[in-house]
N, C-alpha and C positions, 0 to 999 in steps of 0.2 A: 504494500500500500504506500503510495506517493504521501510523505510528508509536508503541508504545505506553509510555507514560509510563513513567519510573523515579519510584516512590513512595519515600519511606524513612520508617519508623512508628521508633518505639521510645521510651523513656524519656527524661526529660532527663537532661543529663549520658555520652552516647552517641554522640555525634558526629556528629546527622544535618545540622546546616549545615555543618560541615565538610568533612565527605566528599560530598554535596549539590554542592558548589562544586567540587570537584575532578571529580566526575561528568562535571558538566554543562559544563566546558572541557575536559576529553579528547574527550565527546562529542558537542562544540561545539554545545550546546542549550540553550537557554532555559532557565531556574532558578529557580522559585517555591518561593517561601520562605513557606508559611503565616502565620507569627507576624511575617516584618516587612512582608507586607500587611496585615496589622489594623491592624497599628501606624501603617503611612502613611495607613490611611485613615481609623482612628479619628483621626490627628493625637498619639495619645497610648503611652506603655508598656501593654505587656501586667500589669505589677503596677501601674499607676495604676489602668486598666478595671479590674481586679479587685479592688483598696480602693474605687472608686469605686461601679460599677454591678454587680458581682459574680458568680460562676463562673457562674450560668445566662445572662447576658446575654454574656460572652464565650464562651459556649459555643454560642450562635446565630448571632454573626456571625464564628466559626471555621466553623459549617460553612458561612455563606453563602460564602466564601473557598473552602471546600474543593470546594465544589460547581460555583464558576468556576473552579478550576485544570481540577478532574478532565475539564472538558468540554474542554478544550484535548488537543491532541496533538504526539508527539513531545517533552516536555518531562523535566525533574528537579524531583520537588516534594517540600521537605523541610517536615514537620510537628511541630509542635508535639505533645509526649509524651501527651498528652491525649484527640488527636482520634481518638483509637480508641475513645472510649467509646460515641460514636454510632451505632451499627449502621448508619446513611445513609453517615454520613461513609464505612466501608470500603467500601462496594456502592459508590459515586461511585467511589472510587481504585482497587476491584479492575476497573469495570468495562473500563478502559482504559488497565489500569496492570500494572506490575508492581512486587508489593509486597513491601518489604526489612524488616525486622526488625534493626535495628541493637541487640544486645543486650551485658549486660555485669554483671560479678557487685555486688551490693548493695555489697560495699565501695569498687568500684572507684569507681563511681557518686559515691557522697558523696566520696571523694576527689577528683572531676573538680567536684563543684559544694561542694563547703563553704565556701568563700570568696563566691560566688554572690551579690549582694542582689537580681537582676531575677526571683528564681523563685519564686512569691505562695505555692505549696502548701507551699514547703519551709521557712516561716519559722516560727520558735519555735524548743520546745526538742526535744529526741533527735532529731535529722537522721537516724539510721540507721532506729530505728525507724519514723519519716514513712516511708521510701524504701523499704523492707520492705512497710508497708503497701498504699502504691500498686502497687507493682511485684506484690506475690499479689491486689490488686484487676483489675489489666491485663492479667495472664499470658496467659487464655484469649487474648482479644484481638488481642495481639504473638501468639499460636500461629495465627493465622488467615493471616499473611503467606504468601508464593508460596515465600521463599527467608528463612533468619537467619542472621544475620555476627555471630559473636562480633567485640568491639572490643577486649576486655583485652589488656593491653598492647601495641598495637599502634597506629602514627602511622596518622591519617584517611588521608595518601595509600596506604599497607596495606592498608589495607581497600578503600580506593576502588580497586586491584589487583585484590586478590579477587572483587570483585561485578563487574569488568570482564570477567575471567575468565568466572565463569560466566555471566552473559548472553550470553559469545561462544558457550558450549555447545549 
C-alpha cells in the first residue's frame, strides 16, 4: 500500500518546519524540508539566491525540489510559503500527498517573523502591510489544501496533535 505524503503549505511565519519535525518523529518518516534542500544544494541562503539571481530563478529550482520530494512516498514535506504559487508545484504535492494548510491571523504572523532577517519578500518598510498583501495574493491557493490548522496561539507540538488526530480519522 502507497504511503501518502504529509505536505504542509502555508505562509511564513506559520510553523510548517516546526510542526514538519514533530510530524515526521511521531510518524517516524523521512522529512523534506523544501527550503533547506535548495539551500544545501545551491550551497547558498535562500535570501543570498534571491539578492543574487532572483525570485524567478529561485522559483524554478523550488519546484525542481518540489517535484523530487513529491515523487517520493511515505514522507513529511515542509514548504517554503511561496511554493503555492505554481499550479505544478500543488498537482506534484496533491498528487500523492496530503495537503495541510498551516494558517494564522496577519498579526500573528508579523509577530512570529518581525525580528526575521532570512525572509527576502519581507524586507523594507510596513511589514504588516507586505504580509496582508501576500497573504490576499495566496488565499485562493492555501484554500486549495485537503485539510487547514489554524496555528494562533498554539505550540507546533499542538498543532502537530491536531493534524495527528485527524489523519487518524
Amino acid at each position: 500500500m502507497v504511503k501518502k505524503n504529509i505536505v504542509l503549505i502555508g505562509f511564513m511565519g506559520t510553523g510548517k518546519t516546526s510542526v514538519g519535525k514533530i510530524l515526521a518523529r511521531e510518524l517516524k518518516r523521512p522529512l523534506i524540508d523544501i527550503d533547506h534542500r535548495i539551500e544545501e544544494t545551491e550551497k547558498r541562503k535562500i535570501a543570498a539566491i534571491f539578492e543574487k539571481e532572483g525570485e524567478a530563478y529561485f522559483r524554478a529550482i523550488e519546484k525542481k525540489a518540489v517535484t523530487e520530494a513529491a515523487a517520493r512516498e511515505g514522507i513529511v514535506i515542509t514548504t517554503g510559503g511561496g511554493v503555492v504559487l505554481d499550479p505544478d508545484n500543488m498537482a506534484a504535492l496533491k498528487k500523492n500527498g496530503t495537503v495541510i494548510a498551516l494558517m494564522a491571523t496577519p498579526e500573528t504572523i508579523v509577530q512570529r517573523v518581525k525580528d526575521s532577517a532570512h525572509r527576502p519578500l519581507l524586507k523594507g518598510e510596513d511589514l504588516p502591510g507586505r504580509v496582508n498583501d501576500l497573504l490576499e495574493k495566496r488565499k485562493a491557493q492555501y484554500a486549495q489544501a485537503d485539510l487547514k490548522m489554524d496555528t494562533d496561539g498554539q505550540t507546533p507540538h499542538q498543532v502537530a496533535v491536531r493534524i495527528l488526530k485527524e489523519l487518524s480519522r
